[in-house]
N, C-alpha and C positions, 0 to 999 in steps of 0.2 A: 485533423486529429493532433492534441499536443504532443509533444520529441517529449522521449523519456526524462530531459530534466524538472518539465512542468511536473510530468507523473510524481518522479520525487519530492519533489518540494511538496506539491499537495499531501506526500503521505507523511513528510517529515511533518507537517503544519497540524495533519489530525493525528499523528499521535500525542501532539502536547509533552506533558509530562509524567507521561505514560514509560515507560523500559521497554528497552528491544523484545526483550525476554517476555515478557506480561504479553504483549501482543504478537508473537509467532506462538507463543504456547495457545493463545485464543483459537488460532488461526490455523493449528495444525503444519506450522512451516518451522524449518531454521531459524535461530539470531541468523546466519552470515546469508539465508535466500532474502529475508527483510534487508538487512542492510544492503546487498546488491538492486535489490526494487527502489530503495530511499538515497540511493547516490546515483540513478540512473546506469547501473548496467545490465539489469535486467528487468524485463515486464513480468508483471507475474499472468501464469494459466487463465483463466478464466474460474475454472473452480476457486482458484484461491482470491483473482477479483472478486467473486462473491464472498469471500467470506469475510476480506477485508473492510469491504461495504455495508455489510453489516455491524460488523463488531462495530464502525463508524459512526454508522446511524445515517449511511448515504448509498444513493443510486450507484452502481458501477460505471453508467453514463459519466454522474457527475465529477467522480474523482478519476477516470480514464479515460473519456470523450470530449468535457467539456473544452472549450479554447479559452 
């Protein structure tokens, strides 16, 4: 399983140029629970991995599991 700095970087990479904001508002979370998932200090729920993965247009495997 990737350490939560891989997590981050993969989520900072698919937000692009997207806002904090535009994407916890999708997502149903905080700006500061996203930016704690995107600097690795925290993982998100599972509910909220799905919703992430979605809003992405990816598996929750792919952006939480893969190595």
């Amino acid at each position: 399983m990737p350490n939560r700095n891989d997590i981050a970087e993969r989520l900072r990479a698919l937000r692009g140029d997207k806002s904090r904001a535009e994407v916890a508002e999708a997502c149903g979370i905080s700006i500061s629970a996203l930016t704690m998932y995107e600097i690795g200090e925290r993982v998100p729920r599972d509910e909220v991995k799905t919703r992430l993965a979605k809003l992405y247009g990816k598996t929750v495997e792919e952006i939480f599991f893969a190595e």
